[in-house]
C-alpha positions as CSV (number, residue, x, y, z in Angstrom):
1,X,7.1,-16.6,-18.7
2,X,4.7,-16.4,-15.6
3,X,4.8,-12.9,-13.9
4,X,4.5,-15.1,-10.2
5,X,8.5,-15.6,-11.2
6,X,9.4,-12.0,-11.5
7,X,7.2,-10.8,-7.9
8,X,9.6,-14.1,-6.6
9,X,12.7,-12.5,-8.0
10,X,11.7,-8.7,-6.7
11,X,11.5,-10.2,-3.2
12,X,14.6,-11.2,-2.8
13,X,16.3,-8.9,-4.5
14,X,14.1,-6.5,-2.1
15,X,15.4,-8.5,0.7
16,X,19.2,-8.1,0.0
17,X,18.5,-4.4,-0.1
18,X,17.1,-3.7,2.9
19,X,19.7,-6.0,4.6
20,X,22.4,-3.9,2.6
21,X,21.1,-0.6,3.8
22,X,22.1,-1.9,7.4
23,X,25.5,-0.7,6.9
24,X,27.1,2.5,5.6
25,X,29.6,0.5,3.5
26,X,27.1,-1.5,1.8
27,X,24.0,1.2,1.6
28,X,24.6,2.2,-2.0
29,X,24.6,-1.5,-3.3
30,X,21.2,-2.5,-1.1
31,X,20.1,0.6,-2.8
32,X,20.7,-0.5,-6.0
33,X,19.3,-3.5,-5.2
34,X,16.1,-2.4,-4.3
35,X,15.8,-0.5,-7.1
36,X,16.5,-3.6,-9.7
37,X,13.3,-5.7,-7.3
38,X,11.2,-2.6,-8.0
39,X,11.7,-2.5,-11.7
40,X,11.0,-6.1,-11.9
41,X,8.1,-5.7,-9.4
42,X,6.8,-3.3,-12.4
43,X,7.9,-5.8,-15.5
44,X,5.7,-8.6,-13.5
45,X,2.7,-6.1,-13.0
46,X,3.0,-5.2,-16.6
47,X,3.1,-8.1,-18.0
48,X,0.3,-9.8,-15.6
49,X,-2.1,-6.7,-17.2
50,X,-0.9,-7.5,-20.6
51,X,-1.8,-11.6,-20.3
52,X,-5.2,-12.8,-21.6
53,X,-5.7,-14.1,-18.7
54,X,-6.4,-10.5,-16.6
55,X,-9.7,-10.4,-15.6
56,X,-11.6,-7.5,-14.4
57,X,-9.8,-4.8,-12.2
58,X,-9.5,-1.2,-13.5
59,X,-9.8,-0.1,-17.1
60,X,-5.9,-0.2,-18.0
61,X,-4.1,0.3,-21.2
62,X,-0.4,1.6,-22.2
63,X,-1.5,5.2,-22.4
64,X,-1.8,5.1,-18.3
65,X,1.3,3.1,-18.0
66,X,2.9,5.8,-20.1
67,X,1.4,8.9,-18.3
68,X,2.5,7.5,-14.6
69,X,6.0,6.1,-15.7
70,X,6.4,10.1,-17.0
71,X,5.0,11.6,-14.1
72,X,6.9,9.8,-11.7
73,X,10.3,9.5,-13.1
């Protein structure tokens, strides 16, 4: 599965959330909304560095991955 389709599915769930937090009513689901596009924001990075494809950019590996996903909660 192309990574292109979870930074698609992140933006509208990013979307929803923002429009969610418009209202005091509806603030803690936009939240969580937000939160579910940023985790699959992450997934499609992840898995865009995993593919073959990757070319170039930074020296990456899981260790990294690891180290920030520990450091920052």
């Amino acid at each position: 599965m192309s990574p292109y389709y979870f930074y698609l599915a992140a933006t509208v769930f990013f979307v929803l959330g923002i429009k969610g937090l418009c209202k005091v009513k509806t603030a803690r689901n936009g939240n969580r909304m937000a939160a579910i596009g940023m985790a699959l924001a992450v997934l499609g990075v992840i898995m865009a560095v995993s593919s073959p494809a990757f070319e170039g950019g930074p020296s990456l590996s899981w260790g990294w991955t690891i180290a920030g996903l520990a450091i920052g909660g």
